[in-house]
C-alpha positions as a Markdown table, in Angstrom:
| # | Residue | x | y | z |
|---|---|---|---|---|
| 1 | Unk | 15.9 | -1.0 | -42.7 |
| 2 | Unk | 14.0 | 1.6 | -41.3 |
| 3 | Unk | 10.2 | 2.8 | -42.5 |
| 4 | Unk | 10.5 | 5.9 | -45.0 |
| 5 | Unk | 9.3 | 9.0 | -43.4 |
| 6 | Unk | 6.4 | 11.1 | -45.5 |
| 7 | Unk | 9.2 | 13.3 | -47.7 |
| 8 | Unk | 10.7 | 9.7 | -48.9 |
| 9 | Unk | 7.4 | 8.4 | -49.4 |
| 10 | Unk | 6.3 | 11.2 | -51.3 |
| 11 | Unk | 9.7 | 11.6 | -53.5 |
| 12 | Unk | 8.9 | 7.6 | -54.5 |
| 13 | Unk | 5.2 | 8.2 | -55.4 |
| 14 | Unk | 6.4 | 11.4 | -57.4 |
| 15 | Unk | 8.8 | 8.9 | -59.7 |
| 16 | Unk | 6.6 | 6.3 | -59.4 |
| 17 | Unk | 3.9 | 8.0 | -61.7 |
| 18 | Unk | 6.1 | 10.1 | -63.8 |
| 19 | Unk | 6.2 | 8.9 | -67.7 |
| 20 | Unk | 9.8 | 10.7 | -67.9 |
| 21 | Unk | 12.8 | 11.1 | -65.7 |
| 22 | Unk | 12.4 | 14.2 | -63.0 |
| 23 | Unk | 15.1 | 16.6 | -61.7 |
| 24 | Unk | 15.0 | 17.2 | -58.1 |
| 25 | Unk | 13.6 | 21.1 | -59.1 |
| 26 | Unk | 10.5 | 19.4 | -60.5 |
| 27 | Unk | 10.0 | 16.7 | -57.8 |
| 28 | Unk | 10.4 | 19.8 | -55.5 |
| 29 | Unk | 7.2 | 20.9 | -57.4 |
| 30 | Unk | 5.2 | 18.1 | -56.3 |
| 31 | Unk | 6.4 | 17.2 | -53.2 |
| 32 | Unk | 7.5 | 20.7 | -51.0 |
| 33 | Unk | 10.4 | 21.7 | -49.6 |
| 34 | Unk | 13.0 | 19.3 | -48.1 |
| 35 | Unk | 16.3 | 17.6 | -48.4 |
| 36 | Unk | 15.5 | 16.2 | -52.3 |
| 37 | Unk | 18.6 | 15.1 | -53.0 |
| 38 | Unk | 19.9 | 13.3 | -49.7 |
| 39 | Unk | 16.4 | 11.5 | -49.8 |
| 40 | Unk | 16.8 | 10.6 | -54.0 |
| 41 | Unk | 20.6 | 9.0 | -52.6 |
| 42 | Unk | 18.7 | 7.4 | -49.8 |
| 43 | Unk | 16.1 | 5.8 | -51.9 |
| 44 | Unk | 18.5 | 5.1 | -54.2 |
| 45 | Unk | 20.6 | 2.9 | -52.2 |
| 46 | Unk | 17.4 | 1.3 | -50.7 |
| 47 | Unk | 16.5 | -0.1 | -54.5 |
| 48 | Unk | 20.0 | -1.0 | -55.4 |
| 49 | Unk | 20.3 | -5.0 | -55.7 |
| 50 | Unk | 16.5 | -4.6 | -56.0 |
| 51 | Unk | 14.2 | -5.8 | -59.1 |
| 52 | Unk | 14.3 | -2.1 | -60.2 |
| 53 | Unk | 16.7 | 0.7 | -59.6 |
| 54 | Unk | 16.3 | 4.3 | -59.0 |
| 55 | Unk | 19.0 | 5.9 | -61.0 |
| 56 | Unk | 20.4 | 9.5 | -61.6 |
| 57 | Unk | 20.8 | 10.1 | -65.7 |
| 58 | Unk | 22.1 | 13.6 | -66.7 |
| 59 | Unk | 20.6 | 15.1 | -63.4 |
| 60 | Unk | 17.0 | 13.7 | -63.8 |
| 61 | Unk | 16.4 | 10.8 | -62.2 |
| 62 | Unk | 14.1 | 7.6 | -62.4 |
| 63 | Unk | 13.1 | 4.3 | -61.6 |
| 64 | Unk | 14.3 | 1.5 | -64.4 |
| 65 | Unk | 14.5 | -2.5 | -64.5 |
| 66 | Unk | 17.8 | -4.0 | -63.1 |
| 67 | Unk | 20.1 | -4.2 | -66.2 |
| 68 | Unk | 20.2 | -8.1 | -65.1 |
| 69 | Unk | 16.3 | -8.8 | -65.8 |
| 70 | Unk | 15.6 | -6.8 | -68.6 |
| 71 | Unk | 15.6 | -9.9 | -70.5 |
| 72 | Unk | 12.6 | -10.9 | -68.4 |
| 73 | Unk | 10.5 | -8.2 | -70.0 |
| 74 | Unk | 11.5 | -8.4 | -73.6 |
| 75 | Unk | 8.3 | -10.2 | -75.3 |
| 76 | Unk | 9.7 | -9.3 | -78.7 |
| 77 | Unk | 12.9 | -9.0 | -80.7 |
| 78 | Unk | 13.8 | -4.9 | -80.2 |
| 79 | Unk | 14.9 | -3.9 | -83.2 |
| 80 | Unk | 18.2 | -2.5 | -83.1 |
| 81 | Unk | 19.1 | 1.0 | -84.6 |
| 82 | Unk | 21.0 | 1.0 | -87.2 |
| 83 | Unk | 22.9 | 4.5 | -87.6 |
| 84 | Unk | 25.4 | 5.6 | -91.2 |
| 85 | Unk | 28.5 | 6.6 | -90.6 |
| 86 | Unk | 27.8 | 9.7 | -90.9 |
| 87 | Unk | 25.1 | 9.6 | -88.3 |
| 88 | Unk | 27.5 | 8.4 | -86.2 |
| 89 | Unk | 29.8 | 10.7 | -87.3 |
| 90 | Unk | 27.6 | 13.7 | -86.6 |
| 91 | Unk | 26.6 | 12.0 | -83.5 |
| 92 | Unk | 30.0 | 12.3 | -82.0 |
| 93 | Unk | 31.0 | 15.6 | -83.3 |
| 94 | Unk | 27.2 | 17.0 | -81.6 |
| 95 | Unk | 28.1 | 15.6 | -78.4 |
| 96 | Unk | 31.4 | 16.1 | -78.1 |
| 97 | Unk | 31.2 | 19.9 | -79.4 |
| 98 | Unk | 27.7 | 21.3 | -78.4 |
| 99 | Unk | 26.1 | 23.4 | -79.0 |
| 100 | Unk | 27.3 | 23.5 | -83.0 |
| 101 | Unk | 26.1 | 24.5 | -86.1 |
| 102 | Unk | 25.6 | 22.7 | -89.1 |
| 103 | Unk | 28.7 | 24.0 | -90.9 |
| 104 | Unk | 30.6 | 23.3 | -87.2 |
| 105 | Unk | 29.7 | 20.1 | -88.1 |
| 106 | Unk | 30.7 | 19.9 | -91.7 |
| 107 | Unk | 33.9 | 21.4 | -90.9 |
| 108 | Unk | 34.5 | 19.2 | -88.8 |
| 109 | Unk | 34.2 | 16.2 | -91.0 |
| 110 | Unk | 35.0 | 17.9 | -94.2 |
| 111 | Unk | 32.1 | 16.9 | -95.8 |
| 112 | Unk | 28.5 | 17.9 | -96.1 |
| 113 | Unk | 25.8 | 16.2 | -94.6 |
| 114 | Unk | 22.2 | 15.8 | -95.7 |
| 115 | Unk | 19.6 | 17.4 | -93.8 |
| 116 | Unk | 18.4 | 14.0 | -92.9 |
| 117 | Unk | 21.0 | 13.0 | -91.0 |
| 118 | Unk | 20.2 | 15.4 | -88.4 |
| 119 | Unk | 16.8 | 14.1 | -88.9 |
| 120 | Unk | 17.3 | 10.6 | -87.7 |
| 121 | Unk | 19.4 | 12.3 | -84.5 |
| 122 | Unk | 16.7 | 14.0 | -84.1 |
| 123 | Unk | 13.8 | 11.2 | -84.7 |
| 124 | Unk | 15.7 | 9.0 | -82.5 |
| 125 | Unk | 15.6 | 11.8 | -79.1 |
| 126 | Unk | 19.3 | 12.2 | -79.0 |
| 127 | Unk | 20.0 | 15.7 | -80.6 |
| 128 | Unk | 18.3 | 18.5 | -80.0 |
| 129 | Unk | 17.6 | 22.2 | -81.8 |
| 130 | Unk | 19.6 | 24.6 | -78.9 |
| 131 | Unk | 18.9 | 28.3 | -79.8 |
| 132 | Unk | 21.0 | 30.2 | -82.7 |
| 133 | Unk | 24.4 | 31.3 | -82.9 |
| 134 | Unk | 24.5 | 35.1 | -82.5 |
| 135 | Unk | 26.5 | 36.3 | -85.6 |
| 136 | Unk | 25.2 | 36.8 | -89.4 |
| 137 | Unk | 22.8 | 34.4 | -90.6 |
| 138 | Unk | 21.9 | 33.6 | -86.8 |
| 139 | Unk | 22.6 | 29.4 | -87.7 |
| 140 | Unk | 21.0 | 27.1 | -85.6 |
| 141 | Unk | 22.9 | 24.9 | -83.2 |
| 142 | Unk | 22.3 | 21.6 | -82.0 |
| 143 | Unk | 23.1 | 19.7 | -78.7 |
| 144 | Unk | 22.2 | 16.3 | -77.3 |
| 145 | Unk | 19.7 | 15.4 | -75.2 |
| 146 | Unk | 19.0 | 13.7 | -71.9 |
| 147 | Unk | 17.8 | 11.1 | -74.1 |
| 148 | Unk | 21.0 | 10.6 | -75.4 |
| 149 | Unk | 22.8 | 10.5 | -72.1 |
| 150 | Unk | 19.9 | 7.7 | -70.7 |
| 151 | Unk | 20.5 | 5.2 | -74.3 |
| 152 | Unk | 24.2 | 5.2 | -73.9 |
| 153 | Unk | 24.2 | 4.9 | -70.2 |
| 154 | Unk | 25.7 | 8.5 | -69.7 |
| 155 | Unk | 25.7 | 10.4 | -66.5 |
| 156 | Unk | 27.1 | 13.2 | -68.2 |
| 157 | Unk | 29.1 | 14.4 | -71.3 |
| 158 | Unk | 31.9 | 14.5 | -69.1 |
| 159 | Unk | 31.3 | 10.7 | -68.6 |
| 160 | Unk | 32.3 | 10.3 | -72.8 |
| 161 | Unk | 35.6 | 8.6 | -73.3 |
| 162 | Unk | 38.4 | 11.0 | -74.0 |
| 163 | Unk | 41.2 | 10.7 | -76.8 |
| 164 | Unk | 43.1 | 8.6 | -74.5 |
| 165 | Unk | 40.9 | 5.6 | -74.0 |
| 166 | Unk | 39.7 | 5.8 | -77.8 |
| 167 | Unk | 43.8 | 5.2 | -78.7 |
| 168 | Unk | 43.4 | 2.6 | -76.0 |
| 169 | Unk | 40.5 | 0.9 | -76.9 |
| 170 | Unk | 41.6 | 0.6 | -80.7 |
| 171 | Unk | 38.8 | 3.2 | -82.2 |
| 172 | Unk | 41.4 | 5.8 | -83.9 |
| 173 | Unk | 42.8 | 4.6 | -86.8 |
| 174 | Unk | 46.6 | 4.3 | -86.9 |
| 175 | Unk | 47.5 | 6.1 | -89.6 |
| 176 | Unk | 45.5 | 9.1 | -88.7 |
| 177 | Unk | 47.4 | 8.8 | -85.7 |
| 178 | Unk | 50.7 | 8.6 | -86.9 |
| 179 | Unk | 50.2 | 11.9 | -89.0 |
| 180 | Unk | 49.4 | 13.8 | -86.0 |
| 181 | Unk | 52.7 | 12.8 | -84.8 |
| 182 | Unk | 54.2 | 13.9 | -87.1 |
| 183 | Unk | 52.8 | 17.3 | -87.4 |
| 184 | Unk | 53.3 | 17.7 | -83.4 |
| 185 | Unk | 57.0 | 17.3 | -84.4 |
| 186 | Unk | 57.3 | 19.1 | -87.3 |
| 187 | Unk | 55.5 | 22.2 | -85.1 |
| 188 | Unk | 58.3 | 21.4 | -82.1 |
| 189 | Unk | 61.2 | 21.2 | -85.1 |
| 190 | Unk | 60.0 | 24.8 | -86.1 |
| 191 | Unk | 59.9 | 26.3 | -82.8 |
């Protein structure tokens, strides 16, 4: 292993003392010009194996325990989150549509949902207020967060399974399934 030159050095001190993960723009801000990115995939693969990891979530990076000792640092019970279905619900439909509007969203599930929903998404870091739609009424929209990409382990939205491994895995039900069939056919037996 050779030493770390001053850029490296710096880059580490940078997301050593940060309280929140950094894109490579912002360490650029601390640290001057230079290679940001080839030394955040250097320093990287320095820490992997390590105690703690440097790892790349949605863009920004930062340090974290290795997933295999977080027990180590767990003095009490974390108290898991419990979300409704139709948190849940509204979860998906945010992130897999963003940025969409509350009646995007009720659309969608053909249902209304309480303005607290949004709340909790919201309370919890994962969704977002994203601007307003530019037609009548100018609705907000909402989008997720990086927050929501670092809980569930995300690099990206693009990293969310597709339809494909949800029928694989067992998440769609069945019968839903089996009626999109049959409209797919009934739309081929009318062409």
């Amino acid at each position: 292993m050779t030493p770390p030159d001053d850029l490296a050095r710096a880059v580490e001190a940078v997301l050593f003392a940060a309280t929140e993960p950094m894109t490579p723009e912002a360490i650029r801000a601390h640290v001057g010009e230079g290679d940001i990115v080839a030394v955040l995939d250097a320093l990287a693969a320095d820490y992997a194996g390590r105690g703690i990891n440097l790892v790349e979530r949605g863009g920004r990076w930062h340090f974290q325990t290795a997933a295999d000792l977080a027990h180590l640092l767990r003095r009490d019970r974390e108290e898991a989150r419990k979300l409704s279905r139709a948190g849940i619900e509204t979860l998906a439909i945010i992130a897999y549509h963003e940025p969409v509007t509350r009646a995007e969203i009720e659309s969608i599930r053909g249902v209304q949902i309480s303005k607290g929903t949004l709340d909790v998404l919201m309370e919890a870091g994962w969704v977002r207020p994203a601007g307003r739609r530019e037609v009548p009424g100018r609705p907000l929209m909402f989008a997720t967060t990086p927050g929501f990409l670092d809980h569930f382990g995300l690099e990206s939205r693009r990293d969310l399974p597709g339809i494909d491994d949800l029928k694989a895995a067992g998440l769609l039900d069945p019968v839903d399934l089996a009626f999109d069939q049959l409209a797919v056919e009934k739309d081929d037996d009318d062409d």
